[in-house]
N, C-alpha and C positions, 0 to 999 in steps of 0.2 A: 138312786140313779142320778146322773148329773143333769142336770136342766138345761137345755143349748140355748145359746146366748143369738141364735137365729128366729128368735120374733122378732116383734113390730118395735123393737125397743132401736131408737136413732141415735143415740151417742150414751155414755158412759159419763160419770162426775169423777172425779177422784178432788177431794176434800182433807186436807189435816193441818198437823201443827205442831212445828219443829223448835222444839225448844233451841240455844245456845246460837242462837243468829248472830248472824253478826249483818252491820249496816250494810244496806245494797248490796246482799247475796242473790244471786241468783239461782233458782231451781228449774231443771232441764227436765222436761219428760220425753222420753225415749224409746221408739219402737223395737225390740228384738228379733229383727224378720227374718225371715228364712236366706235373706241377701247382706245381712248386720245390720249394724245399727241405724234406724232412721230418726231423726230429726221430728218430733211430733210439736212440743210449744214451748214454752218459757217464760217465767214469769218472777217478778222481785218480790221476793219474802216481804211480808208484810214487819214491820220493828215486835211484834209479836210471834213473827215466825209461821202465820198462817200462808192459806193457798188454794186457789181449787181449780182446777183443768174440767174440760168439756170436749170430750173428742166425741169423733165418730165410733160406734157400737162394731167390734167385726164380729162374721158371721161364725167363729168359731172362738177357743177361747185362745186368747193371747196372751204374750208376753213384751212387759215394759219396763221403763226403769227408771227410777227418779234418782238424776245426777245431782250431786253439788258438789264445785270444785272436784277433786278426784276422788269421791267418795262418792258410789249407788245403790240405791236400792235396786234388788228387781222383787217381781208381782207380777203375779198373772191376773187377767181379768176373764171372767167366768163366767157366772148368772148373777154377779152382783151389779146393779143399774146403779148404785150409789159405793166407793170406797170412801172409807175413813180410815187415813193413815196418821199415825205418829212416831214422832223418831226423837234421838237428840242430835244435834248437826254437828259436833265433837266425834262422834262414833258411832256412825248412822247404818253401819252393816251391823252392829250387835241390839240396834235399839230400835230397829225399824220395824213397826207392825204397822200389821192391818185389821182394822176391827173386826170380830162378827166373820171372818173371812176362812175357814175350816183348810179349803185349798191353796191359800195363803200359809196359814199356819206350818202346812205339809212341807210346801217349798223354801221356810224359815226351817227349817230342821235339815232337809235336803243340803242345803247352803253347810250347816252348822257339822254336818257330818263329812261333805265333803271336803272342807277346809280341813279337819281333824286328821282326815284322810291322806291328806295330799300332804297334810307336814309329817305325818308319821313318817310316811315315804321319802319327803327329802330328809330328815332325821336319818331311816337306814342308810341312803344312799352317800351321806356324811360317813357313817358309820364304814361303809364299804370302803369307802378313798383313803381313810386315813387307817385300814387295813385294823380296824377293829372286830371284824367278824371275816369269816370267808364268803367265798363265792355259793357256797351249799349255805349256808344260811341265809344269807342275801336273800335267795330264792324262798325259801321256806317261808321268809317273814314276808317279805313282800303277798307271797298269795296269802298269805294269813290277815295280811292287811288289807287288802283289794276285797277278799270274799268275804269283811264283818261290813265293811260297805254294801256288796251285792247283797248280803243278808236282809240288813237295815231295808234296803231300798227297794228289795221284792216284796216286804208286806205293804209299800208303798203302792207300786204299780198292782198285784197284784189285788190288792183291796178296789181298787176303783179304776182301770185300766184307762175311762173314757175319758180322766180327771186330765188338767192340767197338770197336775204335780206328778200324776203316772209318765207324762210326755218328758217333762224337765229332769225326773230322774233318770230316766232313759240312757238318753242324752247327754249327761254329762262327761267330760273329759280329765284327764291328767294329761298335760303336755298336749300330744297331738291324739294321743291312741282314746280310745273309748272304754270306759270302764265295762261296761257291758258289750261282749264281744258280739257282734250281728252274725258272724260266721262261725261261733263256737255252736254246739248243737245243743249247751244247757242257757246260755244267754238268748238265744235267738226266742225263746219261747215269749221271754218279755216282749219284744219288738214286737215280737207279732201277737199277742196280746192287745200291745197300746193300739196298732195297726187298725186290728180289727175293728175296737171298738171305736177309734175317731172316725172309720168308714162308716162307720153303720149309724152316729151320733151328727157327723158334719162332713158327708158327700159333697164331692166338686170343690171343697175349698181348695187353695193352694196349701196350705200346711197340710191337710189329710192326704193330697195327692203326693207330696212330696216324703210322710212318711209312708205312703204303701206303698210308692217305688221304690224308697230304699228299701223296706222288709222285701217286696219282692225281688228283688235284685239279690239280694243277700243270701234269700232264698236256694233262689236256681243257682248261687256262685259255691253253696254251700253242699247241693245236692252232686255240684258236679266233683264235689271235695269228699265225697257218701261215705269211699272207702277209710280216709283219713278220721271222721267221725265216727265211723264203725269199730274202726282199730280200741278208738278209747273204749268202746264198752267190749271190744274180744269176741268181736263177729268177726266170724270166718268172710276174706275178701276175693272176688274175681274180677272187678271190673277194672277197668285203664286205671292208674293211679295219674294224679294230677299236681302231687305235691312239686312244687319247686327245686329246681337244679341247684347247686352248690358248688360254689369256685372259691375256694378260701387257700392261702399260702401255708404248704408246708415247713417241716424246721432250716430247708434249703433256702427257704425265700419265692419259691416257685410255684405258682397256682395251679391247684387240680381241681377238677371237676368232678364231682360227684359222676356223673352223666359216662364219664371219659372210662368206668368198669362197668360200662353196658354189656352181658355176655355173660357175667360173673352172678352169683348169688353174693350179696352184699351185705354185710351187717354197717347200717349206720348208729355211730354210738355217738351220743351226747356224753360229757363229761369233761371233768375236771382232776389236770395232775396233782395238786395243792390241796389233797383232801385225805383224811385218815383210811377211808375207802380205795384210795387210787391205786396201791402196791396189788392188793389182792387182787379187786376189780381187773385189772392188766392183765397178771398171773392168770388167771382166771382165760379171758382172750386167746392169753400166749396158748395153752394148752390147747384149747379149741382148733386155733388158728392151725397149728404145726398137722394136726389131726387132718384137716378139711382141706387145706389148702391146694394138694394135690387132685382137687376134685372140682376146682372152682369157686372156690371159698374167698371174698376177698372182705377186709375191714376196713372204710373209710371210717375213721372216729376225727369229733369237732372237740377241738379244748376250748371251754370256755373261760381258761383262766386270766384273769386279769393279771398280772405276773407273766412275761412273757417268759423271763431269765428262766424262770423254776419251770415250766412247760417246755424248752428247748434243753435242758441239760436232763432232765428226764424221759423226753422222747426221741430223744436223736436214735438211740435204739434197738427201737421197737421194730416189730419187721414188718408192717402194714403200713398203710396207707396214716399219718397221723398230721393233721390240719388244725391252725388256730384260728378263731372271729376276734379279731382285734376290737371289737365290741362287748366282750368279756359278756356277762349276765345280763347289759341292757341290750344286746341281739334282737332283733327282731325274729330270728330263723326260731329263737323258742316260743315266741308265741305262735309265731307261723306253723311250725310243726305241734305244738300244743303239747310240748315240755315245761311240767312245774317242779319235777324232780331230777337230781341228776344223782347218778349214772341212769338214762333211759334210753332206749335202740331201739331201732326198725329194723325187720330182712325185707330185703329186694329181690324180686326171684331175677330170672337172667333176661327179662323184658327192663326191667327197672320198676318194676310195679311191687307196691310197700305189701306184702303179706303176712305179718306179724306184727305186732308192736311186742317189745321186752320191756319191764319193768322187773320180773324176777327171774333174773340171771340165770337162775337155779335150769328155766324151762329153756336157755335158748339151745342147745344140742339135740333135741329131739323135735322143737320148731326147725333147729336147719336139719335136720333129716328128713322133712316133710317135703323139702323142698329141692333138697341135693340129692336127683336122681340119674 
């Protein structure tokens, strides 16, 4: 169990010694606050490269980070009343420890993964632009890439939820988005894991308060999203659907609106024309479509392809509804809608409320027979 850093204990040391100094450096200590970065002390490297800080102790554990020049460490401080760090000041994000420091250790690894992590991704995303892979693969590797991350990082939190290092892996990001989704219904279990146990470890602090408002927030935004989280596991849904409208240009240049075949039974389909899947995939539709159509059958389908040329001279047509996101596969509407596959579709009965999710195509004609009454 972690030891709270809420006794009698008045300030923290942090102590070490940085090889490859150079004259009148200076090293920054640095708070990571829930508002960024604050300004904590500063002090000139000894010609040895020594140092040692005296802060105030906070009442939970924290996060800091010893700057030099543009290169930092970060560390958390925990139930350790004394750190001992070392580094070398050449390459101080690969060499920086903390001694003795187990929850230290964790958040050197966390670092070490997510960097690994993050260049895989712009590696694909290289890969995408210069039209080395498609837009279906794109996607496959990316979540192949994201979930050995979430893997790694759940024995993390998972093992010690109330730890530091359970909070920092949490929490971290690619670009703006969160690797662990707060509003997915298999990520949120972490949050609310670390939640629970920084309540029940460091009540009243500002960091505990501010993560169990966001899990709870997360929460209720996610319960009110039930049916869309249901759909992934293929429970049957009744309640309002809450998923988001959709206004994307079709092959005219014209925007439509999902929302605008309120009335209708709706198949919304995810996909892509630039795929060995797509000719069938369509075919497929085409037959459905001709079948139902007369009954109130209608298809908005989203192309995700990055290639507009090859998506306009193969959809012009099609006899539904057919819309691009000039956002190709970095879209936000698939995470939104919680698409890691394509071809994948929704039915809308004639409220606009999602009551199917389709992944095998095979089942959508007897799903829209459920619902075309």
């Amino acid at each position: 169990m972690l030891t709270s850093c809420k006794s009698d204990k008045k300030s923290f040391v942090v102590t070490g010694e940085f090889s490859s100094v150079q004259k009148n450096d200076t090293l920054y200590l640095e708070h990571l606050g829930l508002g960024g970065i604050e300004p904590v002390d500063s002090v000139k490297l000894s010609p040895k490269g020594t140092f040692k800080f005296k802060v105030p102790a906070p009442k939970n554990p924290e996060f800091y980070q010893l700057r030099l020049d543009h290169q930092v460490a970060i560390f958390a401080v925990d139930s350790t009343e004394t750190l001992r760090v070392t580094g070398d000041a050449k390459d101080l994000f690969n060499t920086f420890r903390v001694e003795n420091s187990p929850v230290n250790d964790q958040i050197r690894e966390i670092n070490h993964q997510y960097r690994q992590t993050a260049k895989k991704i712009e590696e694909l995303g290289k890969k995408h632009k210069e039209k080395m892979i498609d837009d279906v693969t794109y996607l496959s590797q990316l979540d192949s890439i994201v979930n050995e991350y979430k893997t790694f990082a759940s024995k993390i939190i998972l093992g010690n939820p109330g730890s530091a290092a359970a909070y920092y892996a949490v929490f971290q990001k690619i670009g703006d988005y969160l690797i662990f989704d707060p509003y997915d219904k298999k990520d949120y279990v972490m949050f609310g894991a670390v939640a629970t146990s920084w309540h029940n470890f460091y009540p009243e602090t500002p960091r505990t308060k501010h993560l169990y408002d966001f899990t709870i927030n997360a929460m209720k935004m996610r319960k009110q999203q039930e049916r869309q989280a249901q759909l992934l596991d293929n429970i049957p849904i009744t309640i309002e659907s809450s998923l988001p409208d959709v206004v994307l240009p079709d092959v005219n240049n014209n925007n439509v609106a999902l929302s605008s075949l309120k009335g209708n039974v709706v198949l919304l389909d995810f996909t892509v024309y630039n795929s060995d899947f797509s000719f069938e995939h369509n075919m497929h539709i085409t037959n459905i479509y001709r079948r139902y159509k007369n009954r109130g059958f209608e298809v908005y389908q989203i192309s995700f392809d990055s290639d507009e040329h090859i998506w306009k001279n193969a959809a012009i047509n099609v006899p539904w509804i057919t819309v691009r996101d000039p956002q190709s596969v970095y879209s936000p509407l698939l995470s939104r809608y919680n698409v890691r596959n394509l071809p994948t579709a929704f039915i809308l009965n004639r409220e606009g409320d999602v009551v199917a999710r389709i992944e095998d195509y095979t089942k959508l004609e007897s799903e829209l027979n459920k619902v075309l009454k």
